[in-house]
PADOMI-700879 format. One line per field, with one value per residue (C-alpha): residue number from 0; residue in one letter; x, y, z. Coordinates in nm, 2 decimals. Layout:
N
resi = NUM  ... $
resn = A  ... $
u = X  ... $
v = Y  ... $
w = Z  ... $
//
This chain:
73
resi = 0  1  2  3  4  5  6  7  8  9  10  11  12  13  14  15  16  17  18  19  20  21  22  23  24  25  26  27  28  29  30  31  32  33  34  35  36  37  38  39  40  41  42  43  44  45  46  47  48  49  50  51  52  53  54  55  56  57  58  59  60  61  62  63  64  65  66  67  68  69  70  71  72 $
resn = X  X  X  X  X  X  X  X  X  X  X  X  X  X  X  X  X  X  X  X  X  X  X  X  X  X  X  X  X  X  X  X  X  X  X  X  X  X  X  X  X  X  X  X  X  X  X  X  X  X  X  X  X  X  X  X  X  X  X  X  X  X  X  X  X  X  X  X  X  X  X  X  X $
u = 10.77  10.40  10.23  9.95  9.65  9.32  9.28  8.92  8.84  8.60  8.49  8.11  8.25  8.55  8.90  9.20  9.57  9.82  10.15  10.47  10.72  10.97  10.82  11.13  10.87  10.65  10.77  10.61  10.54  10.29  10.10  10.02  9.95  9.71  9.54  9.59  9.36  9.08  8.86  8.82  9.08  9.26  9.65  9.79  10.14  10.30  10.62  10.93  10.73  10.74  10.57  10.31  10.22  9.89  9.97  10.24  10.06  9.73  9.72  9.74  9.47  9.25  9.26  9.21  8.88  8.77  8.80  8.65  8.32  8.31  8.32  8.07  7.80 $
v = 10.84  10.77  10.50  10.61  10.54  10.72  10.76  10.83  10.50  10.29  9.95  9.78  9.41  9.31  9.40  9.13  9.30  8.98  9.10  8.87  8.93  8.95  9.10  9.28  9.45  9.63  9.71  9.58  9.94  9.98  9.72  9.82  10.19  10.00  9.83  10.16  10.35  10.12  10.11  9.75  9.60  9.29  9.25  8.90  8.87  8.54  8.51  8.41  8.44  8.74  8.95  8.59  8.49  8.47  8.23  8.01  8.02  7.91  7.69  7.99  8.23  7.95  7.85  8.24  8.21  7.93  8.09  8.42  8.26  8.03  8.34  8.52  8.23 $
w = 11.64  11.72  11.57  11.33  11.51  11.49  11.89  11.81  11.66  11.87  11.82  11.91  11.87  12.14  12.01  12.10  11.95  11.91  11.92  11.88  12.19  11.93  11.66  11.48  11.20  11.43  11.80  12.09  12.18  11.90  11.99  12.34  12.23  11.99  12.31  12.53  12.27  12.22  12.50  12.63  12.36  12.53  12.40  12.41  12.33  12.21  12.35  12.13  11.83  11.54  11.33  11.21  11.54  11.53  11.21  11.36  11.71  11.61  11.86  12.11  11.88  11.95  12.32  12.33  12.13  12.33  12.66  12.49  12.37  12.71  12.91  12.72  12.70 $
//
């Protein structure tokens, strides 16, 4: 089964997909089709974490940020 994604959906703001490595609620899979089908999305995954990684990792969310806005300055 597909995921339901609108393959025509674009984005003007930069799209980053967090996906837990062992995220047992939504596949991996579905994540990176996510990423495939938005042009320019980035997809981080958080190893050994779940479906909440972006909440249990915020450590992680945020060094991402960092970089992000340091790179774009």
């Amino acid at each position: 089964m597909e995921p339901a994604v609108d393959s025509r959906n674009t984005s003007p703001v930069p799209v980053t997909i967090w996906h837990g490595g062992s995220d047992r609620l939504v596949p991996f899979h579905h994540g990176r089709y996510m990423a495939e089908l938005i042009p320019g999305a980035d997809l981080v995954t958080v190893p050994d974490e779940g479906h909440f990684a972006g909440f249990v990792r915020v450590d992680a969310v945020l060094d991402a940020c960092v970089r992000w806005f340091d790179a774009t300055e």
